[in-house]
C-alpha positions in Angstrom: -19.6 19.0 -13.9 -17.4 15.7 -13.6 -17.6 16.0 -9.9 -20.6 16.3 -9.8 -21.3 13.6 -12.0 -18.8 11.5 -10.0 -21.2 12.4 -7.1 -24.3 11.2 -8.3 -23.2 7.8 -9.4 -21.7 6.5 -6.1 -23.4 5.7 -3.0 -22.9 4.5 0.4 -24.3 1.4 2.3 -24.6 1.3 6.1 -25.5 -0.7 8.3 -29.3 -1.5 9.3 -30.6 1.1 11.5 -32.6 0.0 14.9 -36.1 0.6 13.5 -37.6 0.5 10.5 -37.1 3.0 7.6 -33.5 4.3 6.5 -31.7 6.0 8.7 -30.6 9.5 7.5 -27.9 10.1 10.5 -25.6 7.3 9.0 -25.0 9.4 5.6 -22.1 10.8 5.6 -22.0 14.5 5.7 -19.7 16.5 3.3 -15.8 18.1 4.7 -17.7 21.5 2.6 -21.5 21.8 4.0 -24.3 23.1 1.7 -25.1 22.0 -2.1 -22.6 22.3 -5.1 -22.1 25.5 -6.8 -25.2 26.7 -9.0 -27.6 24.6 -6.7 -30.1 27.2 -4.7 -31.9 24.8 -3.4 -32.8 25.7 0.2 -35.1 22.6 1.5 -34.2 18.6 1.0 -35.6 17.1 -2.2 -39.6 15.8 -1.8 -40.4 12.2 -1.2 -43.7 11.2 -1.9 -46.3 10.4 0.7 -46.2 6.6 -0.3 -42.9 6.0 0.0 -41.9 8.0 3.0 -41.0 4.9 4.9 -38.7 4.0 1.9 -36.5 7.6 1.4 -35.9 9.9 3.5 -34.2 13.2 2.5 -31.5 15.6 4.1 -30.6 19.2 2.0 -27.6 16.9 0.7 -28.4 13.5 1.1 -31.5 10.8 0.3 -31.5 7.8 2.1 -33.1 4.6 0.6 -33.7 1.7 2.9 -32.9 -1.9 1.2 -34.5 -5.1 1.2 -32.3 -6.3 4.0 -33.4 -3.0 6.3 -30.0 -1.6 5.5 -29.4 2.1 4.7 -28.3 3.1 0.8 -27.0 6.9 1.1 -27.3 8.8 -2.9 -25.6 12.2 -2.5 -27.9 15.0 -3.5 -25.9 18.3 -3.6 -25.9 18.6 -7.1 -29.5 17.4 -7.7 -32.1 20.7 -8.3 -35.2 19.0 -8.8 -36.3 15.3 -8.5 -39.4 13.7 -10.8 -41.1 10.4 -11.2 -39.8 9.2 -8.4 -41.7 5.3 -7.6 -40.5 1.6 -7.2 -40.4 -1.2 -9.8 -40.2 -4.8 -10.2 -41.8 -5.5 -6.9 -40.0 -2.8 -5.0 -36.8 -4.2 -5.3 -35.9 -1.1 -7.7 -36.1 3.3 -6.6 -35.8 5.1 -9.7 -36.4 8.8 -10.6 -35.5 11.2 -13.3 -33.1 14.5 -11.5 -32.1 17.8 -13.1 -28.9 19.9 -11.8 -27.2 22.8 -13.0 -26.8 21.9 -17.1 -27.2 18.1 -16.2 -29.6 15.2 -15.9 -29.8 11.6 -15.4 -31.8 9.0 -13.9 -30.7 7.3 -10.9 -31.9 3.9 -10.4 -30.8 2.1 -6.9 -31.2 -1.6 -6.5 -32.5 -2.0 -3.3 -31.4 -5.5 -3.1 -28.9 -6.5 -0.6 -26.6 -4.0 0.7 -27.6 -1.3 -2.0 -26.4 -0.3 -4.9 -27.1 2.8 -7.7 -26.2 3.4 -11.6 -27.5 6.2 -13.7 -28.8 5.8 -16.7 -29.3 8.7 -18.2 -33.1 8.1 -18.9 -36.0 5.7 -17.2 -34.8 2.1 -18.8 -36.9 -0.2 -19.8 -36.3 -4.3 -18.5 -36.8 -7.3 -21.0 -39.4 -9.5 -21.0 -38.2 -11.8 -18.7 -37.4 -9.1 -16.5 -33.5 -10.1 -16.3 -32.1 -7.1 -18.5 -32.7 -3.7 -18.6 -31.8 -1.3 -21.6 -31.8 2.8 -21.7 -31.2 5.1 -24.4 -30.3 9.0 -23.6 -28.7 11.5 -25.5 -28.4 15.0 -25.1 -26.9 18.3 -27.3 -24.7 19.8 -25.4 -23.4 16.2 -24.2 -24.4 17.0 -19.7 -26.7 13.6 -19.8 -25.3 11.1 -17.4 -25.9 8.2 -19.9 -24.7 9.8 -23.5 -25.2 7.0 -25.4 -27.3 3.7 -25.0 -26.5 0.9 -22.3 -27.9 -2.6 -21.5 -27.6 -3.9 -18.1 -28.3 -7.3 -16.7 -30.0 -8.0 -13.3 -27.9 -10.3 -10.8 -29.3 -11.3 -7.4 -27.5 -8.6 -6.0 -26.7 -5.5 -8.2 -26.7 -5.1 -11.4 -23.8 -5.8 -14.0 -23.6 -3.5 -17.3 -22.5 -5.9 -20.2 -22.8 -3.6 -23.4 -22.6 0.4 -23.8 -22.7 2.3 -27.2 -21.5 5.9 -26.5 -21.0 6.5 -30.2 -24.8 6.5 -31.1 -25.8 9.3 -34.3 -26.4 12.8 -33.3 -30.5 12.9 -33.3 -32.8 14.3 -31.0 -35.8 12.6 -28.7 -33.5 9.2 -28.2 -35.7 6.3 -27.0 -36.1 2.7 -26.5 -39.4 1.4 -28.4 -39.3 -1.6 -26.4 -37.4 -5.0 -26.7 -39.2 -8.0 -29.2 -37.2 -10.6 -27.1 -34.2 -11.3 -24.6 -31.6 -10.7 -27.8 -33.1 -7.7 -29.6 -34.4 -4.1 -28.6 -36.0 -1.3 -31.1 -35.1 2.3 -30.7 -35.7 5.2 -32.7 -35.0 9.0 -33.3 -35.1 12.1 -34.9 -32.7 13.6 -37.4 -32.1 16.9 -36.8 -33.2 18.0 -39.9 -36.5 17.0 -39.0 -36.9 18.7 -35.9 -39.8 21.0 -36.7 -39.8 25.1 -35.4 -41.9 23.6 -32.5 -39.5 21.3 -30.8 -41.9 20.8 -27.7 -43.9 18.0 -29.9 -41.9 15.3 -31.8 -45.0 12.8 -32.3 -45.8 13.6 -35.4 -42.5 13.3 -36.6 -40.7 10.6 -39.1 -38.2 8.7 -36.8 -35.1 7.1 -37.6 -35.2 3.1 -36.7 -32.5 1.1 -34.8 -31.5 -1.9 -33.4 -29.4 -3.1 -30.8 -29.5 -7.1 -30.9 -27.4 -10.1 -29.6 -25.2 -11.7 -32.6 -22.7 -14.7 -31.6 -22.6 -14.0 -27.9 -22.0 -9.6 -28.6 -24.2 -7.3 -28.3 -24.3 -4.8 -31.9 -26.2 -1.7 -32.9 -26.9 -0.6 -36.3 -29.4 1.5 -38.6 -32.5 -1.0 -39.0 -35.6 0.4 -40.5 -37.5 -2.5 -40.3 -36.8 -3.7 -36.7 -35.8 -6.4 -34.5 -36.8 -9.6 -36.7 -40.5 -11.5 -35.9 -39.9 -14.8 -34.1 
């Protein structure tokens, strides 16, 4: 498992290939050929139609092209299934939601520059001005990539994580609401007390309320049940 998370949140830039598109034959192939341990996958993962010309896919490796026609290489050997894959923020941004073997994440590859790739954990949600992003994941048995709830901020190039809360309360269906302003998100979850029989549907469900806001220059999150504050 800690390979394999390893894996998935380090990729490789290359160099622009001749013609358009990313070029799969500059990702590196693996010293041990085939996917990891537990993966049966037997064909490369799916691209959809519209971005074919965007990622290309190898049994073990996706290649993204960037915004500078370079080629971004995301090993793929642990990844089972991918979902939701699509651009964002005018197609600067590749992000979809992967499953492996008792592990999930969301892998979200900045396309800007050379390339570059984080996980976290769970599709995140960007600020209003578009210069942060925030996601909030949380699993039982702790195999998430994220585990907690992060807040990233967007550079030129890249993207530059500047608060993480790994400690968050034990709850289940861990989300992000959506952010009031640049200094202050809402979240919310469900005790597990309150999980009812049918765990498949949470909406009709009492949810515990949080914030994560900007106090004196540092990020804090605390039990808020009446949310980030009306400006």
């Amino acid at each position: 498992l800690a390979l394999a998370a390893c894996l998935l949140t380090v990729g490789v830039a290359h160099a622009a290939p001749p013609k358009g598109g990313p070029d799969l034959a500059q990702c590196p192939r693996s010293e041990t050929p085939g996917l990891e341990e537990g993966n049966e996958r037997t064909r490369p993962l799916p691209v959809p139609r519209p971005l074919a010309n965007i990622v290309r896919a190898r049994l073990d490796q996706l290649a993204v092209v960037t915004l500078t026609g370079a080629t971004f290489c995301v090993d793929a050997r642990a990844i089972h299934i991918v979902q939701n894959m699509r651009l964002e923020r005018k197609a600067r941004f590749l992000g979809f939601n992967w499953y492996g073997y008792e592990e999930y994440g969301h892998i979200f590859v900045d396309r800007s520059g050379n390339g570059s790739m984080i996980d976290t954990g769970s599709a995140p949600l960007f600020s209003p001005s578009g210069q942060l992003l925030a996601a909030a994941q949380q699993s039982g048995a702790g195999f998430g990539a994220l585990e907690g709830m992060a807040i990233w901020r967007v550079l030129p190039e890249g993207l530059e994580r500047i608060a993480m809360f790994g400690e968050i309360p034990e709850m289940a269906d861990w989300r992000i609401d959506g952010w009031a302003n640049e200094q202050c998100i809402n979240l919310s979850a469900v005790p597990n007390e309150r999980i009812p029989e049918s765990r498949t549907d949470l909406t009709q469900v009492p949810r515990d309320r949080y914030v994560a806001s900007l106090t004196r220059g540092e990020w804090r999150f605390e039990r808020n049940d009446k949310g980030c504050p009306a400006r």
